[in-house]
C-alpha angles and dihedrals in degrees: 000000000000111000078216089066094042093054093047081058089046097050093040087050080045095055086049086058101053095039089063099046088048086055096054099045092052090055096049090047087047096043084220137081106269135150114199129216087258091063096054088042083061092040083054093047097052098044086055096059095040091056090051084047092060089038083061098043086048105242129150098199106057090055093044089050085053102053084044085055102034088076097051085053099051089047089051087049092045086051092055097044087062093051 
């Protein structure tokens, strides 16, 4: 497999990953469950990769996941943004 595919699976794992941690520290900081815009903008980004990464396996399912997600996302950004 392309080292180039594998990367884009790494990076969107990566931005999982972050997402989560920054979570975290905003609600500890908070001292309330919260999750921030930033955390939704990484949850977009790396949806989206993930959904290129399945594009470039060839699977159906990992980019239709994604269109069916990609909406829930942009109505919990528009939510914070009106915070």
């Amino acid at each position: 497999m392309n080292i180039w595919v594998e990367a884009i699976y790494i990076i969107s794992q990566g931005l999982y990953a972050c997402r989560m941690l920054y979570q975290a520290n905003a609600t500890k900081k908070a001292k309330k469950s919260i999750t921030p815009l930033f955390y939704w903008q990484l949850t977009l980004i790396a949806q989206i990769l993930l959904m290129i990464y399945g594009y470039l396996l060839g699977s159906i399912s990992m980019p239709l996941l994604g269109f069916i997600s990609i909406p829930f996302i942009f109505y919990n950004m528009k939510i914070e943004i009106k915070k």
